[in-house]
C-alpha positions in Angstrom: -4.9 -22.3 -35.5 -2.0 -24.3 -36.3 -2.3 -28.0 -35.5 -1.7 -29.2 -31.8 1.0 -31.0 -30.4 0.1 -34.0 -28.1 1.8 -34.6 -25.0 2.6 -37.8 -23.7 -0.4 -39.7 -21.9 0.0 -40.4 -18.0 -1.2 -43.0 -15.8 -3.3 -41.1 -13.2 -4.9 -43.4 -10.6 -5.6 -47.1 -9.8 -7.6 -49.0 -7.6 -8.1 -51.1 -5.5 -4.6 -50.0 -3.8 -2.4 -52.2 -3.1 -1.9 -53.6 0.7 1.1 -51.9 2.0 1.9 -49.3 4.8 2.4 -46.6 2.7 0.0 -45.6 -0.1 1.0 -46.1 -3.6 2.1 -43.0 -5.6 -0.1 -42.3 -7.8 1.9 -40.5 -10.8 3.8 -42.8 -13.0 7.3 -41.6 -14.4 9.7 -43.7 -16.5 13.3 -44.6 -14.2 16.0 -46.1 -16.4 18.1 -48.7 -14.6 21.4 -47.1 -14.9 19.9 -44.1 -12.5 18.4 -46.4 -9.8 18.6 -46.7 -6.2 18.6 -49.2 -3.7 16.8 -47.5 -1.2 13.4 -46.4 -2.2 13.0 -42.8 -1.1 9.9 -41.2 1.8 6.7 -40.1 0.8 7.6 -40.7 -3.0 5.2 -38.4 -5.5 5.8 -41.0 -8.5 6.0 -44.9 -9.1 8.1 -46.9 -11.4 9.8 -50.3 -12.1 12.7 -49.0 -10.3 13.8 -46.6 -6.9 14.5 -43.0 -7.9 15.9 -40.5 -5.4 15.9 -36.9 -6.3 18.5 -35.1 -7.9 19.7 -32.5 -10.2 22.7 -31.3 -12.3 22.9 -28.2 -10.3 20.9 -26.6 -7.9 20.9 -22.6 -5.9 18.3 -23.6 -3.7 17.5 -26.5 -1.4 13.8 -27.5 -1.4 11.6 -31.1 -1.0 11.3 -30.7 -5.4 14.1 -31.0 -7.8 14.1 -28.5 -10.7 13.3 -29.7 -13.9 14.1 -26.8 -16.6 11.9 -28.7 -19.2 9.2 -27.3 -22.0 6.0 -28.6 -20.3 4.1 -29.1 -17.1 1.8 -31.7 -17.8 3.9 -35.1 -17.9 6.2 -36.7 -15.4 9.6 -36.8 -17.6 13.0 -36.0 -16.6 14.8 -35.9 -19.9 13.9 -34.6 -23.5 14.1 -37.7 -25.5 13.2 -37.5 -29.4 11.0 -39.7 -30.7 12.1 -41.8 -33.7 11.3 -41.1 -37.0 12.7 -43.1 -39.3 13.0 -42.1 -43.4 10.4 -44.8 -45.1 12.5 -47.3 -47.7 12.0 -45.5 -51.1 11.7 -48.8 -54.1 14.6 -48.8 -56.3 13.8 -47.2 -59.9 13.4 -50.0 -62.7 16.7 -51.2 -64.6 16.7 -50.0 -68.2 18.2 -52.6 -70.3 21.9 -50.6 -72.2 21.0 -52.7 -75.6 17.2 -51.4 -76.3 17.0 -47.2 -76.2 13.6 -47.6 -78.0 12.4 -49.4 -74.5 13.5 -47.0 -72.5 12.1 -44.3 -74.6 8.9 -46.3 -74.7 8.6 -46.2 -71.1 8.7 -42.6 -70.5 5.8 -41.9 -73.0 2.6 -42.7 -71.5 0.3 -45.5 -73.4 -3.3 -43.3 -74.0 -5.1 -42.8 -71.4 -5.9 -39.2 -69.5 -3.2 -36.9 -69.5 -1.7 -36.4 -65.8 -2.6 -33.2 -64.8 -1.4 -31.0 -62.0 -3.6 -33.0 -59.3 -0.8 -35.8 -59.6 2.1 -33.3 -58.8 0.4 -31.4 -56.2 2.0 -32.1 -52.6 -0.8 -32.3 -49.7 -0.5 -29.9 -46.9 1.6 -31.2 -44.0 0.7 -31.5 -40.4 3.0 -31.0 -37.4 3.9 -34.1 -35.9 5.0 -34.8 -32.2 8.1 -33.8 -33.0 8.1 -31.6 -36.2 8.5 -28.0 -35.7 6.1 -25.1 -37.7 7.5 -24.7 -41.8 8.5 -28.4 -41.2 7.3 -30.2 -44.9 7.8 -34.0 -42.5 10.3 -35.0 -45.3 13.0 -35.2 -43.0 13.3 -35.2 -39.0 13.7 -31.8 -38.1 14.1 -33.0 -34.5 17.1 -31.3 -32.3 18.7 -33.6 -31.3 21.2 -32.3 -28.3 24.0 -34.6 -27.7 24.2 -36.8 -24.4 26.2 -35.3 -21.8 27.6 -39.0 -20.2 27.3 -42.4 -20.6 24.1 -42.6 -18.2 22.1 -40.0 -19.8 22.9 -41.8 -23.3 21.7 -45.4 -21.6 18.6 -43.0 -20.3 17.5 -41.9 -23.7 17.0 -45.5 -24.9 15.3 -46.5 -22.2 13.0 -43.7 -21.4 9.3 -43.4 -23.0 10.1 -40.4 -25.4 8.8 -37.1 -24.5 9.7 -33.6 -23.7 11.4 -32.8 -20.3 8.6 -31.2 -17.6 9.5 -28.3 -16.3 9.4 -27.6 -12.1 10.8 -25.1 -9.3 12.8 -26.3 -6.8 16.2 -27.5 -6.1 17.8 -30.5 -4.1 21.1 -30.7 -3.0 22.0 -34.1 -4.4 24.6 -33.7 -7.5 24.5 -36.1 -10.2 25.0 -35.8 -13.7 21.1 -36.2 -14.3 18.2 -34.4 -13.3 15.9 -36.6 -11.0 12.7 -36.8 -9.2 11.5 -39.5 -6.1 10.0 -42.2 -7.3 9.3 -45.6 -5.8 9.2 -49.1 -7.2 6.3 -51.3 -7.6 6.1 -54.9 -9.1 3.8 -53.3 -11.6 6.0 -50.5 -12.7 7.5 -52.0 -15.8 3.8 -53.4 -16.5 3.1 -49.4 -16.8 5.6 -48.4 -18.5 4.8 -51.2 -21.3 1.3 -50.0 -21.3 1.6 -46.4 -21.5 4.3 -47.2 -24.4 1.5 -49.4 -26.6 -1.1 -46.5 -25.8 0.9 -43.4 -26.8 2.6 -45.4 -29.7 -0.7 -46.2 -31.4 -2.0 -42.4 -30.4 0.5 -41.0 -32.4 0.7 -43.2 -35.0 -3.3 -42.7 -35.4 -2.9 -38.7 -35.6 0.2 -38.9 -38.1 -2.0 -41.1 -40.1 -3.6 -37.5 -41.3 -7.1 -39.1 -40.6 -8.0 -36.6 -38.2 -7.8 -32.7 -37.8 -5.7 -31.5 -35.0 -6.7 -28.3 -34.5 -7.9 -28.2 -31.4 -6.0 -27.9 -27.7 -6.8 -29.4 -24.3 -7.1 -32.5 -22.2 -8.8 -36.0 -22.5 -9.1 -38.4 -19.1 -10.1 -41.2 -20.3 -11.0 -44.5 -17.7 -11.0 -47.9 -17.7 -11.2 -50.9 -15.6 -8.3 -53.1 -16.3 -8.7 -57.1 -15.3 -5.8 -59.3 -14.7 -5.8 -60.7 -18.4 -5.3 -57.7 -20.0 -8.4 -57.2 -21.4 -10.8 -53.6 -20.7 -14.1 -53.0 -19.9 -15.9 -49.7 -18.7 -14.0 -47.5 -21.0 -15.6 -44.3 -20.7 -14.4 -40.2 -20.8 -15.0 -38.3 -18.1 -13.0 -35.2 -19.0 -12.5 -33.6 -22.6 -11.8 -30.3 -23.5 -11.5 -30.9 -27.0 -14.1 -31.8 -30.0 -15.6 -35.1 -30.0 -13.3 -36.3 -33.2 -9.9 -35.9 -30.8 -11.6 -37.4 -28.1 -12.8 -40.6 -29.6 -8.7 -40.6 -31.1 -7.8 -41.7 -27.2 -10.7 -44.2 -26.8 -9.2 -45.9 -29.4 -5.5 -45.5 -28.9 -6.7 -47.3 -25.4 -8.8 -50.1 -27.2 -7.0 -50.4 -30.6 -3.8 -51.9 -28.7 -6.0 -54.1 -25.8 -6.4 -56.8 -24.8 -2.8 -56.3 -23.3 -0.2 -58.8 -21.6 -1.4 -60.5 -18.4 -0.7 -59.1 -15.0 2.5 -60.9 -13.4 1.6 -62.7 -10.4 3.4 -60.7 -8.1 1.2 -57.5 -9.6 -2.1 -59.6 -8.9 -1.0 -60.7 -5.6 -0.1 -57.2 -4.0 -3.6 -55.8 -5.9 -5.4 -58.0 -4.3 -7.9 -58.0 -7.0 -8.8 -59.2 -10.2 -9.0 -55.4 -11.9 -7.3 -52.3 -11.4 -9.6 -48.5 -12.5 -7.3 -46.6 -14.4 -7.3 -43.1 -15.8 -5.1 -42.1 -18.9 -4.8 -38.3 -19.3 -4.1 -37.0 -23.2 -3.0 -33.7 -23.8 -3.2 -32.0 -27.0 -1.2 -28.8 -27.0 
């Protein structure tokens, strides 16, 4: 089985909800600014830190749904967007002096000790990362990168969480030069997004750090209760379809980052409590 692929981790549920007239979405998705609305749209499936009305780059049908002609079905994410993997600095070799060959020469022969045998040349076997493709050695980014079609969807791609575009039936009428879902603001929105970026950023970084064996496929839902300073208690998982090693890798990508930034007063306000529950779902695929 070759080694899985993890998805990006969602935001699921919260409580206490907030006190408003309508209840708040529960599925987070990630809105860049250059795509917002004004008007927040009805019955909204998703939240954000910004308004979101459906659209897409071309539709045959008309439905309540916009198609989405993604890769997976798990996440909430309108556009493919790469995740960065930068080459690592390589040190500069030593200077060798012009005026002394017989230093030079003396520092390519080894000084006694055990001869290097072919342990010291072997290359470990590398695992697929997020991003990295089957064959890939993770020497270079072997990433596609497709080129952006306009000036939003190029703002859009730094500011969305990276990920791989969802894929979804349906069609809407609205033409833009982006595909789109519904989505509604809250004041907590961009406190989400921040949180779901330190969560996923240290799950990934955690299973690239080749400590663990991904060979397995499924879900994780992980909860937590959330207070107002950032800090978590009653972590627990309540869902895994994967080995216990995998599982424990989203406990920590949860804890490892905590305690996180304090709620904004506004967030606390409309919560009307001191805690929120939340549920983080990982996918390994």
């Amino acid at each position: 089985m070759h080694p899985s692929k993890p998805a990006l981790a969602e935001i699921k549920k919260q409580q206490p909800p907030p006190v408003t007239e309508q209840e708040v979405p529960l599925l987070f998705v990630d809105v860049d600014p250059a795509t917002a609305a004004t008007e927040a749209p009805k019955d909204a499936k998703y939240y954000s830190a910004h308004n979101s009305q459906a659209a897409n780059t071309k539709a045959t049908i008309d439905s309540t749904v916009p198609k989405l002609d993604g890769s997976q079905t798990h996440v909430a994410q309108t556009q493919t967007v790469p995740r960065a993997n930068p080459v690592p600095l390589q040190p500069a070799p030593p200077k060798v002096s012009q005026t002394d060959p017989s230093a030079a020469e003396a520092k390519a022969k080894p000084k006694g000790g055990p001869k290097v045998g072919d342990l010291a040349m072997a290359k470990p076997s590398p695992q697929m990362g997020e991003n990295q493709a089957e064959g890939d050695t993770g020497q270079a980014d072997s990433t596609v990168h497709t080129r952006p079609r306009t000036l939003v969807e190029a703002k859009s791609r730094k500011a969305l969480l990276d990920g791989e575009k969802m894929k979804q039936d349906g069609g809407v009428k609205r033409n833009l030069d982006i595909d789109l879902v519904d989505a509604r603001a809250t004041p907590f929105g961009e406190y989400d997004a921040a949180l779901i970026r330190a969560v996923k950023g240290r799950w990934i970084d955690l299973l690239d750090s080749k400590q663990f064996s991904r060979d397995g496929t499924g879900r994780v839902e992980v909860d937590f209760r959330l207070d107002y300073n950032g800090k978590i208690t009653n972590l627990r998982i309540v869902n895994s379809e994967v080995n216990e090693l995998l599982a424990y890798v989203c406990q920590k990508a949860i804890l490892d980052p905590a305690p996180f930034a304090p709620w904004p007063s506004d967030m606390r306000r409309i919560m009307g409590a001191d805690y929120r529950d939340v549920r983080f779902t990982f996918f390994y695929e």
